[in-house]
N, C-alpha and C positions, 0 to 999 in steps of 0.2 A: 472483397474489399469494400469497407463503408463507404459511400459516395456522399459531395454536397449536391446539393439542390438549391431550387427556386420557386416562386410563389406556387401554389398547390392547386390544382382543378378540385373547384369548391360545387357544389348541388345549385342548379339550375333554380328551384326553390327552395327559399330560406326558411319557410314556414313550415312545411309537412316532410321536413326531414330529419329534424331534429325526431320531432313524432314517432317519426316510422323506425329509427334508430331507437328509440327509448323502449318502444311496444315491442321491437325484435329480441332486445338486449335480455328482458323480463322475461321473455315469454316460456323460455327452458326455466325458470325459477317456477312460475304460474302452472305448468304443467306436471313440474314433480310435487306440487301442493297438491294438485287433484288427485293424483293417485297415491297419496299420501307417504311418497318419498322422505323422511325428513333427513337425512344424509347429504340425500341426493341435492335437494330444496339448497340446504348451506353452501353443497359446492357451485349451483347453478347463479346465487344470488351474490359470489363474487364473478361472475360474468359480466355484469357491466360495469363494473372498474377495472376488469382486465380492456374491454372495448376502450373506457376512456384512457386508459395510459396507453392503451397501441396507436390511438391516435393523437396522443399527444409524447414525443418522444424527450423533451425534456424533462416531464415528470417523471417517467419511464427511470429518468436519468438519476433524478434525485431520488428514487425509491431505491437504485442498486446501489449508490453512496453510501445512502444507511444499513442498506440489509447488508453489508459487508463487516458491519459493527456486530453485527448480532452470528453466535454460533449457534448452531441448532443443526446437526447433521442428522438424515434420516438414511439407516442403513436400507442400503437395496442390494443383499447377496454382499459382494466384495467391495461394492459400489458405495459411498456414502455422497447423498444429493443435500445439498445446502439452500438454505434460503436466498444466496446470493444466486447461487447457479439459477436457478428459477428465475429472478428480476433480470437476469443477464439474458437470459434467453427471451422475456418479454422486452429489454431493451434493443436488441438484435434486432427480432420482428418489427418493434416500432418504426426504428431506423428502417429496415426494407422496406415496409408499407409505406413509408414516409417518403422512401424514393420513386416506389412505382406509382404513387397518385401526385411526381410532377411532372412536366412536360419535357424540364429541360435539365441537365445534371452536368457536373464535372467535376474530378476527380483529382484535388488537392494531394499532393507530395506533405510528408509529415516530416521528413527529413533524417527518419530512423525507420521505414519501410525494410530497405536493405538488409540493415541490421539485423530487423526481425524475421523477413524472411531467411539471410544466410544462419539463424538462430533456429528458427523452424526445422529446415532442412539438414543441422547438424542433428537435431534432434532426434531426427526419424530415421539418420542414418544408425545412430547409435540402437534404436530400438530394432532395426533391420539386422544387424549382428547380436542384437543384446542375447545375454547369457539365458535369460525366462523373457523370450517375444509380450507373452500373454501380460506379463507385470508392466510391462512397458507403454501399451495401450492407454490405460487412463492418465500416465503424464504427458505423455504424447500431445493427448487431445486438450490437455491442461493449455499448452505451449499454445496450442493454434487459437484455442478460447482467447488466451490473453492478448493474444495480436489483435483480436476481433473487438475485445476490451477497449483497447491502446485507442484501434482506428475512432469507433463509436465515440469515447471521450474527447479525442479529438474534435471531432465533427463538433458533438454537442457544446462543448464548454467552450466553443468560438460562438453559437449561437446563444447562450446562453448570459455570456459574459464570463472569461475568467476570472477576475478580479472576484466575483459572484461566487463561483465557486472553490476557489482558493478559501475564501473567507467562512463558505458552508465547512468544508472540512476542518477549519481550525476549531466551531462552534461545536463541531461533532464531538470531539476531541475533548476538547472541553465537557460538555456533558457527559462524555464516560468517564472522565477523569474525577468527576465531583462524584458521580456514580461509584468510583470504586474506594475515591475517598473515606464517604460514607461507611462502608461496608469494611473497611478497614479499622476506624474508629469501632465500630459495633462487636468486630473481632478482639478490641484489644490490642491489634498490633502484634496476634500472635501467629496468621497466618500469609502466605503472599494471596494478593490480592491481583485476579485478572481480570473478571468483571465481564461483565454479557460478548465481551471481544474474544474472550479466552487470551490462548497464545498470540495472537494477533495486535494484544493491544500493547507488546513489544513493541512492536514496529509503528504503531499511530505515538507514541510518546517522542522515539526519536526522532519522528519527520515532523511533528507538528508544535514543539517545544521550539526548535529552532525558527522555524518559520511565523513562531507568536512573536518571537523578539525582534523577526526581520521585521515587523509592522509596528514595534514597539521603538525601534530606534529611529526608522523614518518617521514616526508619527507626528502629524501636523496639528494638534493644540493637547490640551492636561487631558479631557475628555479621551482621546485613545491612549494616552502612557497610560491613564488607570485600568484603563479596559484590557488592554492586552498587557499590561504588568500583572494583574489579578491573573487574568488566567494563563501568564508563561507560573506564576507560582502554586497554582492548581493542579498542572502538568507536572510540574516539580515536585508536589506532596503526591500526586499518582504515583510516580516513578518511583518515590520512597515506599509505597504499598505494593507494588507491583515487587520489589526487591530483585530485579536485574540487574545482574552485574554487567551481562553484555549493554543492554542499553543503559548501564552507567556509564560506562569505556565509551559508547557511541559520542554522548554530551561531551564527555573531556577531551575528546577529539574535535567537536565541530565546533564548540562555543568560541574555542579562542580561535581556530581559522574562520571563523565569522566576523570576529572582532576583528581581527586584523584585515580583511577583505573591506570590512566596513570603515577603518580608519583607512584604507585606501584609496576606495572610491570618495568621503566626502572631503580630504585633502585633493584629491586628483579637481572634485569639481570647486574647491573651493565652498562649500556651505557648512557652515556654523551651526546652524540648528540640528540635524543629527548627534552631531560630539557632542552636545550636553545632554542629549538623550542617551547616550552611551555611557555616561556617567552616573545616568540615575539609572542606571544597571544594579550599580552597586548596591542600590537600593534593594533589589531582587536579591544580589546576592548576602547583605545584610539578615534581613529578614529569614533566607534558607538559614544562617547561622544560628542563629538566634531559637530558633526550633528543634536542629539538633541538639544544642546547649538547653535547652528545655526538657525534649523528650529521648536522650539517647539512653535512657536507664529505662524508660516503659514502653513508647509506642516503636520507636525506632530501634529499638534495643537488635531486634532478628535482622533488620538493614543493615543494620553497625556491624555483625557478625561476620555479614555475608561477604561485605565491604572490605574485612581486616582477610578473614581466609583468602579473597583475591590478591590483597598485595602480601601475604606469605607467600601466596602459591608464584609469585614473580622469584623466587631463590626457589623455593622445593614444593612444585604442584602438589594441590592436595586437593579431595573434595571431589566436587564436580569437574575442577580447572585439571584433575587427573585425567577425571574419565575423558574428556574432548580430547585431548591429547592422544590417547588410546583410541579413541575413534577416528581422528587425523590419520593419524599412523595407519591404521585401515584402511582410509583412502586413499592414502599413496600407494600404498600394495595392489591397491585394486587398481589402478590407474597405470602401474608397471605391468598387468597382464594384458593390458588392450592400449594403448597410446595411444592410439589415431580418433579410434571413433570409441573408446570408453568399453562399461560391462552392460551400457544398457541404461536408458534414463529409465528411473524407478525402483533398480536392481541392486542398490546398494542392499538393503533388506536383506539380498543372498550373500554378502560379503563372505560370511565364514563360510560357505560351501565354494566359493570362488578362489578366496588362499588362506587355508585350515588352518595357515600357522599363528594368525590372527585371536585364535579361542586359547592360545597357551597366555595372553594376558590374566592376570589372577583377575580382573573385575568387570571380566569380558560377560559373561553369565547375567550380570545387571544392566548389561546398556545392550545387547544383542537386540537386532530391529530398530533401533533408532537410527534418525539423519546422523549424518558425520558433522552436524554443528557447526557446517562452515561450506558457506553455499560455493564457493569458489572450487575448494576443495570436492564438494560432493557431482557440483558438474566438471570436473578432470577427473574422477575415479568411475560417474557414469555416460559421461559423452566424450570424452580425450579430451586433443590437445584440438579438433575443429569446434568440440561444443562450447570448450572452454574461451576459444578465440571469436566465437560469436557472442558470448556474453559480455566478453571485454566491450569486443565491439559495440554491442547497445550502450555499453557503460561510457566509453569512449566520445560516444557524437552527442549522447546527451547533455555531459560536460560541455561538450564542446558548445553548445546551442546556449546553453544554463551560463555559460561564461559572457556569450556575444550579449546575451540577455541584458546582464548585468553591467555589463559594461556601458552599455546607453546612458545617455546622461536623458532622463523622464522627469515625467512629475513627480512628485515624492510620492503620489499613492500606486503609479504603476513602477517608480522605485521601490516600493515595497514587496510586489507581487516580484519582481524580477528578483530581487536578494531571495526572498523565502524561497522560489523556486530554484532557484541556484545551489543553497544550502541543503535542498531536501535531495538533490540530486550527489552532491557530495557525501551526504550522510548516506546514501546508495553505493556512493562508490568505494566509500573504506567498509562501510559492515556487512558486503558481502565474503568479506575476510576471517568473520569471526560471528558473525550472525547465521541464524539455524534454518532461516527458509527466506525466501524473499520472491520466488518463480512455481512456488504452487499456492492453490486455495488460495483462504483470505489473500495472504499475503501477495499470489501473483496479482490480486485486482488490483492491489494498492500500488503495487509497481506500477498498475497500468497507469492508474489514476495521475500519478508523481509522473512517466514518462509522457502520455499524453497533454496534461496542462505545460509539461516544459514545451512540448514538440508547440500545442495550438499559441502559446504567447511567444514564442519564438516565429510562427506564422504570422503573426497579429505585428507584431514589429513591424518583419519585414515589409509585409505590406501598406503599413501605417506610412514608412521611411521615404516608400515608391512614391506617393498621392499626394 
């Protein structure tokens, strides 16, 4: 478990230590010159900025933020290692080095510990009976990674400032989003656009779209309405490149429980200043009109498609809204052969050798080895009804925490941090319904990310409330 700390036992001298750190850091780089290593030489000469981020573990922090944006898997055998995993593991370290050069430590409650561990241990019950033990192993270790995630963001982004990084993430967000923009226009508009995130940048559109507007309607003068109106409609032209239907359904689900939350709370407190910021919404959503009435015959044309096949497929599924369906179906078969503890997290993969009846679908042949597209569903068909109810559960206290949040009557800028985090935790709790991953890879970090800042400004309150 991540531990807080206190001030650091620093070098007795200040002067020949830096030195002697700098000459150590080098000197594997300096040695594979002489013997004219040049491989070796490159890999030796990021040695001192792995030294400098272990001991500094908030950069550590803000380098696993970003490498989370970036896909680059490097197959090893069965195994594919990511850039993220790497920064994750130099974060880890940082944070234990960082504990064992202090004196004195203690061990802050996140208030979703429980959660994740009764979520761990459902986990590894189900790989303890799963169907193929050996497939089960790497999400296994997925689960405990991300608990280790969770604690570390924690820790840091109380050190760090939340507010601070609440705001890094929206910025990220943003420049993939102009990024994929880009590359959408360059296409024509004839292909989906995922952009150095891949599949991933799903999930960054529907948490960080809402959470631009939570800082757009508390915003306190024109300078942030324009700033974060720009880039909630940045988000918004992604999301049309991107051409998700899921993360369309996500926005039609949280904007108006946003809105309504939000004429809530500034009737509850009485302030005026947000409801006209709520009204030059309109403005945003203006502006989106006006674009598809521009481009729904060129750029938007394959969006507009995608958009009409979903509300067909609401009378007579067609398309891809068939095949999920077909794969739902899947996983409630597989979840009626093991109830309690599932077929095995990771095991879904063997569904048709688990209930063969599954391949008499006519369009089983093209979606066989995919998720079952629906994270809820796919933890009941691979951990039951314990793995399922540890899921709830995280899903459960985070609300719950993301509510108290919100409900504080703050300053409008840690009103803002508290609405965005509330809304990103809701946008968690319904599109685990219908959404394709959210607890492995990219995706489990970003959960970490979303459930650790709820947990560290949920700690930051309470403690603020105390003093």
């Amino acid at each position: 478990m991540v531990v807080e700390n206190t001030p650091s036992v620093t070098f007795k001298n200040y002067h020949t230590a830096p030195l002697i750190l700098l000459l150590l850091a080098f000197a594997p780089a300096f040695a594979a010159f002489l013997i004219g290593k040049t491989s070796l030489l490159l890999i030796c000469l990021a040695i001192p900025f792995i030294f400098y981020l272990a001991a500094n573990p908030v950069h550590s922090f803000y380098l696993f933020i970003i490498s989370i944006a970036v896909y680059y898997p490097y197959r090893l055998g069965g195994f594919a290692l990511h850039p993220f995993d790497i920064t994750m593991g130099l974060l880890f370290f940082s944070v234990v080095l960082d504990f064992c050069l202090h004196t004195r430590t203690e061990i802050r409650k996140t208030g979703l510990d429980l959660a994740f561990i009764f979520l761990i241990i459902a986990t590894l019950l189900s790989a303890v009976f799963a169907y193929n033990v050996r497939q089960s192993l790497v999400p296994s270790l997925r689960i405990i990674v991300i608990y280790l995630a969770f604690r570390a963001i924690f820790k840091l982004a109380l050190e760090a400032g939340i507010r601070k990084v609440v705001l890094f993430y929206i910025y990220l967000v943003f420049v993939l989003s102009l990024i994929n923009c880009v590359l959408f226009i360059m296409h024509g508009g004839g292909v989906r656009i995922f952009g150095p995130s891949w599949l991933a940048f799903e999930i960054y559109t529907i948490t960080a779209l809402p959470m631009t507007l939570c800082f757009f309607i508390w915003a306190q003068n024109s300078g942030e309405r324009f700033k974060f109106g720009f880039i909630s409609l940045t988000i918004i032209a992604a999301l049309m490149a991107l051409q998700s239907r899921g993360s369309l359904l996500a926005m039609f689900i949280t904007i108006p429980v946003l809105l309504l939350f939000a004429y809530w709370k500034i009737n509850r407190e009485r302030n005026l200043a947000p409801m006209i910021n709520i009204k030059k919404i309109t403005l945003i959503a203006v502006t989106v009109t006006i674009v598809f009435l521009v481009f729904n015959e060129t750029l938007l044309a394959g969006f507009i498609d995608r958009v009409r096949e979903m509300i067909e497929s609401l009378a007579r599924p067609k398309g891809t809204i068939a095949l999920r369906l077909v794969l739902w179906n899947a996983a409630i078969k597989g979840f009626l052969t093991s109830p309690i503890v599932g077929i095995g997290i990771g095991n879904y993969i063997f569904i048709e050798n688990i209930v063969p009846t599954v391949k008499t679908a006519p369009v089983w042949y093209y979606i066989r080895g995919m998720s079952s597209h629906n994270v809820l569903l796919q933890y009941l068909c691979e951990t039951g009804v314990l793995g399922t109810l540890a899921l709830l559960s995280v899903t459960f206290v985070s609300l719950k925490m993301g509510y108290r949040n919100f409900k504080r009557k703050l300053k409008p800028e840690d009103t803002q941090v508290s609405a965005a985090l509330f809304m990103v935790i809701i946008v968690f709790a319904h599109s685990i319904l219908y959404m394709r991953a959210w607890t492995w890879g990219q995706e489990g970090y970003l959960m970490a990310i979303i459930m650790g800042l709820n947990a560290a400004w949920y700690f930051h309150n309470r403690v603020t409330s105390t003093t």
